[in-house]
Backbone as ProteinMPNN parsed JSONL, in Angstrom:
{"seq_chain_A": "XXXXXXXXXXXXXXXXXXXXXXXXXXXXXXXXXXXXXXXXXXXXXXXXXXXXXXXXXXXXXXXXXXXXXXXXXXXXXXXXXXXXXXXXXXXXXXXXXXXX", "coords_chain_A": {"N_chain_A": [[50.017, 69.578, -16.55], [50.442, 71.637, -19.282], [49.581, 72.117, -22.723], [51.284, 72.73, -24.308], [54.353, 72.466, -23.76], [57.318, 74.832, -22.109], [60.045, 75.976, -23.236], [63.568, 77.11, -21.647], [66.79, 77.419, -22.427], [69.895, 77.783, -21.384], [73.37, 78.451, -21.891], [76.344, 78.349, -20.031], [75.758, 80.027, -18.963], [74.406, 82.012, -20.227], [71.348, 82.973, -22.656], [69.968, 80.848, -25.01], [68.541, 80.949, -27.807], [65.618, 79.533, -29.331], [63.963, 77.801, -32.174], [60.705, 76.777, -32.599], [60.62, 74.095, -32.888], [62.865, 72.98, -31.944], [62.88, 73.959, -29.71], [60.458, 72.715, -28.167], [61.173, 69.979, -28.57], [63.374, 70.482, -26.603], [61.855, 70.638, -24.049], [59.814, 68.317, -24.5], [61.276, 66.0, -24.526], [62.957, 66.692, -21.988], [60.931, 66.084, -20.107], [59.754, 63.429, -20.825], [62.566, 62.854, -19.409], [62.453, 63.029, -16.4], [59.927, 61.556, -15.429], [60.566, 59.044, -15.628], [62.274, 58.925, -13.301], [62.012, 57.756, -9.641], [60.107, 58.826, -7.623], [58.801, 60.681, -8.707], [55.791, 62.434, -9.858], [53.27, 64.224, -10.543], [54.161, 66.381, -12.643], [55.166, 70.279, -13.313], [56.988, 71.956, -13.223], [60.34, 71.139, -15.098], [64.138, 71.161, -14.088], [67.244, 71.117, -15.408], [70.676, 71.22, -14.429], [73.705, 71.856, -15.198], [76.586, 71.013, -14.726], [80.041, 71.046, -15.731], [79.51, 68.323, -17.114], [78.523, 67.282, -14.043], [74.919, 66.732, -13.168], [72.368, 68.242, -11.988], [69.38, 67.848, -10.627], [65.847, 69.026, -10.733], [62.29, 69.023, -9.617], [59.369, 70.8, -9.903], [60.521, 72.769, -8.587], [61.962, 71.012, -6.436], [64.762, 69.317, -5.321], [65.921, 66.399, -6.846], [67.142, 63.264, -5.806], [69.878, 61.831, -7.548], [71.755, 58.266, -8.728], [75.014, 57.869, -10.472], [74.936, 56.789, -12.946], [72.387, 57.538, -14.307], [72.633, 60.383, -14.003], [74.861, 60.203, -16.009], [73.306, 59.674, -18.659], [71.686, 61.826, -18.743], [72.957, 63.665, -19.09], [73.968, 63.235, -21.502], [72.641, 62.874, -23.251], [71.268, 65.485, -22.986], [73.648, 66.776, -23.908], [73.569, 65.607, -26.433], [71.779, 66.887, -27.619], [71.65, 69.42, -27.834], [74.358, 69.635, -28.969], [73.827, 69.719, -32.322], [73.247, 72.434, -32.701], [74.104, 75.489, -33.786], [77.308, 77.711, -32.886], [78.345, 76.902, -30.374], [80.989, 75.969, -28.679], [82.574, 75.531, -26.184], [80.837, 73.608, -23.946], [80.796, 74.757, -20.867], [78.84, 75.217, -18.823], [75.417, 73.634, -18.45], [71.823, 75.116, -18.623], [68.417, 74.135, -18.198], [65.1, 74.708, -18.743], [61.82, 73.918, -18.007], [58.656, 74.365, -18.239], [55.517, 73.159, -17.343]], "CA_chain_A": [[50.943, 69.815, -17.64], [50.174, 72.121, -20.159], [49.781, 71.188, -24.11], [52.435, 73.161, -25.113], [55.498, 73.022, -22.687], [58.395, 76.057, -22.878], [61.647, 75.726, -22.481], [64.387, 77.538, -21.83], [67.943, 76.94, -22.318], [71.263, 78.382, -21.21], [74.515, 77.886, -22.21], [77.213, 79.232, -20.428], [74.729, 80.967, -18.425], [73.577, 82.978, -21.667], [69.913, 82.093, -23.042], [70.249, 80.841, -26.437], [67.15, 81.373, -28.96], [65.39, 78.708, -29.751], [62.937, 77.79, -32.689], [59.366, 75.871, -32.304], [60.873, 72.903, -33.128], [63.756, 72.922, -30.636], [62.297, 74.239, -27.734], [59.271, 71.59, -28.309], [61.929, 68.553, -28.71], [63.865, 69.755, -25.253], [60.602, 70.426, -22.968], [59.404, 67.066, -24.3], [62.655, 65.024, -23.538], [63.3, 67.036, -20.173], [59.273, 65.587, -19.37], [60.024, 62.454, -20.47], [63.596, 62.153, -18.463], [61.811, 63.254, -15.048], [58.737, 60.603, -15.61], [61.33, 57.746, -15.285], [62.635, 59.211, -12.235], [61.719, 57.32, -9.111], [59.022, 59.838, -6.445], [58.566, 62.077, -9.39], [54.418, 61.869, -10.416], [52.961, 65.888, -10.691], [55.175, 67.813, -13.381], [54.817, 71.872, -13.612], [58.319, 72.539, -13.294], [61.578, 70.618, -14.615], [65.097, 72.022, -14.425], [68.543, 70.887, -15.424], [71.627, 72.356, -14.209], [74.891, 70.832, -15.546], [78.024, 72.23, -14.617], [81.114, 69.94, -16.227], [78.984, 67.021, -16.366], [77.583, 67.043, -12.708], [73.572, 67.144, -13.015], [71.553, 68.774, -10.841], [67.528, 67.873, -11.87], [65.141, 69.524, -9.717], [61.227, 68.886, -10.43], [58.392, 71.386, -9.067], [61.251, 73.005, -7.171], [62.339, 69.795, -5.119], [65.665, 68.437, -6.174], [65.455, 64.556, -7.034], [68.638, 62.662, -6.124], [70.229, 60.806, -8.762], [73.289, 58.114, -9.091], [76.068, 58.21, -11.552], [74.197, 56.066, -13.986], [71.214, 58.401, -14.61], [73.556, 61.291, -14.253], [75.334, 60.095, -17.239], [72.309, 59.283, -19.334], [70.722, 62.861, -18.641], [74.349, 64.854, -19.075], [74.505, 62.607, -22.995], [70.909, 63.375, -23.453], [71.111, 67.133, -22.824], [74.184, 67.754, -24.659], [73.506, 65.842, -27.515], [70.491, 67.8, -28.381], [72.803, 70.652, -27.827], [75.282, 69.557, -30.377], [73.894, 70.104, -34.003], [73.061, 73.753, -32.79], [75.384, 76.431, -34.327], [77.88, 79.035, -32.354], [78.5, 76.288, -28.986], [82.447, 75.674, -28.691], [82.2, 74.963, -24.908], [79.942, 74.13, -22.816], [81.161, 74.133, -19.322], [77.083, 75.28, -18.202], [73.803, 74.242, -19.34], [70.693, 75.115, -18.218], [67.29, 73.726, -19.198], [64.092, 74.827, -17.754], [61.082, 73.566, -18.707], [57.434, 74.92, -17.96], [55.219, 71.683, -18.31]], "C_chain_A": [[50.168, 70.474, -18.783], [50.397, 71.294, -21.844], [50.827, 71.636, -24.962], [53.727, 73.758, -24.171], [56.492, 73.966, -23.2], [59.246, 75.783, -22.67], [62.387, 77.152, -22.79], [65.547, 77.053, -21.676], [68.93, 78.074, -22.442], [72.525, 77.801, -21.113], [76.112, 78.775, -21.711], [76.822, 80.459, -19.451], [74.133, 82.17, -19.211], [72.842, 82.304, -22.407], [70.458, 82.215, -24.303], [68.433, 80.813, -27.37], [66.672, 79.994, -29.15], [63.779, 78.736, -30.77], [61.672, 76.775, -32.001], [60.051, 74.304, -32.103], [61.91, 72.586, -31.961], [63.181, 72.959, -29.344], [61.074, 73.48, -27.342], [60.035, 70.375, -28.049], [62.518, 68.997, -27.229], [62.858, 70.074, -24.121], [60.336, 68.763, -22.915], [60.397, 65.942, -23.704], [62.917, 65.309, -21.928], [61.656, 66.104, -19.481], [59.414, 64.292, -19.522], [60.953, 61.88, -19.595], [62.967, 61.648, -17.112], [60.819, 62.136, -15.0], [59.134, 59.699, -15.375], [61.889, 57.62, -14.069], [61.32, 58.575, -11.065], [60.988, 58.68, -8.148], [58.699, 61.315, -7.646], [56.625, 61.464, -10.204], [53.963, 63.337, -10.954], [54.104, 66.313, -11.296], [54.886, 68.933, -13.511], [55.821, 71.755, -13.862], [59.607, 71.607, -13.72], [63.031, 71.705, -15.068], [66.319, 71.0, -14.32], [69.209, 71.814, -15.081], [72.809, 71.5, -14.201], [75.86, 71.843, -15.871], [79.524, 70.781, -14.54], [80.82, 68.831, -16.161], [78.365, 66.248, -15.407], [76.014, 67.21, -13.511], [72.906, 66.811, -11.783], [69.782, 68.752, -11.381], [66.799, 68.41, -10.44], [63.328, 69.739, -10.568], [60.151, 69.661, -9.445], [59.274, 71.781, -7.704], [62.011, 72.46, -6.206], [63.813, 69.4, -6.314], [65.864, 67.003, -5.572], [67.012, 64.374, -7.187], [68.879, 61.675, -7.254], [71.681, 60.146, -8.285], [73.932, 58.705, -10.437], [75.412, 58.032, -12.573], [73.387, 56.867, -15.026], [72.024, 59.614, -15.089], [74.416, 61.603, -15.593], [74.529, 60.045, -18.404], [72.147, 60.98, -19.705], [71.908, 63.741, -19.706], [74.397, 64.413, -21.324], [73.559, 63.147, -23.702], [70.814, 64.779, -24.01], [72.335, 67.862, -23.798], [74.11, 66.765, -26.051], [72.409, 66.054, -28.453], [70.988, 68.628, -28.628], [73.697, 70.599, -29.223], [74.792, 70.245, -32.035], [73.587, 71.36, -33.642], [74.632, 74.386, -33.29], [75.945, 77.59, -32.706], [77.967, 78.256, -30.351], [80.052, 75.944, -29.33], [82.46, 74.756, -27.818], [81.654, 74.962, -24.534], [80.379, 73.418, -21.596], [79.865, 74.344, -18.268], [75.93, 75.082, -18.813], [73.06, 73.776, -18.593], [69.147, 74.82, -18.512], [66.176, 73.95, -18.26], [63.012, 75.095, -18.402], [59.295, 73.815, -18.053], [56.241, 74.085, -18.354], [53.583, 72.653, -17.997]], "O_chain_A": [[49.224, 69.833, -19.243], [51.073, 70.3, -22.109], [51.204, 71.138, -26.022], [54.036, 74.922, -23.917], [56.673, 74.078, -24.413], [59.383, 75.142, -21.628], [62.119, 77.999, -23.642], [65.635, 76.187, -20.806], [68.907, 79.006, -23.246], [72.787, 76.831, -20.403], [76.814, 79.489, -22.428], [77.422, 81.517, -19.258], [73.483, 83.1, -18.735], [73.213, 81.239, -22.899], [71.138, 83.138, -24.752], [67.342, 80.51, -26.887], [67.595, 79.181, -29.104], [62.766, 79.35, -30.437], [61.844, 76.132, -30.966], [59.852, 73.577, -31.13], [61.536, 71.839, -31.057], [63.079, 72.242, -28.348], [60.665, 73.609, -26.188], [59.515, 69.631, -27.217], [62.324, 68.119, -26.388], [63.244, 69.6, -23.053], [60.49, 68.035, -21.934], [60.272, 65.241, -22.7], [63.035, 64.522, -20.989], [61.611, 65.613, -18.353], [59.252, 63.662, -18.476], [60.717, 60.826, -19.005], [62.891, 60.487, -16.708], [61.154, 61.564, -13.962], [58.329, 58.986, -14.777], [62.081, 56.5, -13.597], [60.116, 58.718, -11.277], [61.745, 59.651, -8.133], [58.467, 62.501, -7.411], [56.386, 60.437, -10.841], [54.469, 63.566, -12.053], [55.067, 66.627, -10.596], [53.817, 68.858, -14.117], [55.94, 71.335, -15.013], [60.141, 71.154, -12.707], [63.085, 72.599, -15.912], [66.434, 70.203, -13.389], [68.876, 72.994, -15.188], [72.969, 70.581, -13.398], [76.02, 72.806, -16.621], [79.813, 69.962, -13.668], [81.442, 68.066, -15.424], [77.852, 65.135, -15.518], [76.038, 67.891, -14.537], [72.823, 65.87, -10.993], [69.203, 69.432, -12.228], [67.215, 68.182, -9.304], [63.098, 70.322, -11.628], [60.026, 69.244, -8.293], [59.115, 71.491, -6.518], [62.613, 73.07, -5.323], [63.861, 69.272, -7.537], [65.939, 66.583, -4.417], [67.825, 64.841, -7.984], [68.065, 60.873, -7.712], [72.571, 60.789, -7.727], [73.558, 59.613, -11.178], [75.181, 59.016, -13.276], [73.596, 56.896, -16.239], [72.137, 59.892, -16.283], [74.64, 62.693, -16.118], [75.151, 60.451, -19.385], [72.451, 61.382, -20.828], [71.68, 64.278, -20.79], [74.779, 65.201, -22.19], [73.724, 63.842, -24.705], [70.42, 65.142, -25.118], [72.252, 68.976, -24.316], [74.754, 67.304, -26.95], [72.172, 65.619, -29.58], [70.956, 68.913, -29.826], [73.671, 71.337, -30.208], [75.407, 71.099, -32.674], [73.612, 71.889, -34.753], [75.778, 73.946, -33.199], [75.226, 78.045, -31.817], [77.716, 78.92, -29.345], [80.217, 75.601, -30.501], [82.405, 73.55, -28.062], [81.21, 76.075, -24.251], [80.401, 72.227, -21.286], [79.812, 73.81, -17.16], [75.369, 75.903, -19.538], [73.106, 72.71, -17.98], [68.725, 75.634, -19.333], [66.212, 73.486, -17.12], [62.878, 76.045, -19.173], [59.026, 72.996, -17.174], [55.85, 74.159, -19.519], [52.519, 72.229, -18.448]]}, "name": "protein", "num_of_chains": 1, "seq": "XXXXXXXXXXXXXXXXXXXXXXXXXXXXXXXXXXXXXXXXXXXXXXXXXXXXXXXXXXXXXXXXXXXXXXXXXXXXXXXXXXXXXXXXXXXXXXXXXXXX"}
């Protein structure tokens, strides 16, 4: 894991900008979610993919099953980091992909 993870995020499937501060707060959260996750140890790679609430987490490429439970956690997680950003109405896609 690098000392300064990247993120990217898409909304919508269109990348939205993000400052230092943002894109620092959702690398670190996406690194912490995955870390709690059961067969997950080696991070390089994590990725969200949340389409109406489903999440899809996939770590170093491999996607890690999840129940509902987690699912819900991640989906609350992810969009309410999302929230105080400006110019989001809907989001029926977001993408988070994180470069540890």
């Amino acid at each position: 894991m690098s000392e300064h993870p990247k993120a990217k995020v898409l909304v919508n499937k269109s990348p939205i900008e993000l400052n230092e501060f943002v894109e620092s707060y959702f690398a670190s959260v996406s690194i912490g979610i995955v870390k709690t996750l059961k067969g997950v140890d080696f991070i390089k790679k994590v990725e969200f993919h949340q389409d109406k609430g489903d999440v899809t987490v996939k770590v170093n490429g491999n996607e890690i099953s999840i129940t509902q439970f987690p699912n819900d956690i991640i989906h609350s997680t992810l969009m309410g980091i999302l929230a105080p950003l400006k110019g989001f109405d809907k989001v029926e896609q977001l993408d988070v992909i994180v470069d540890a």
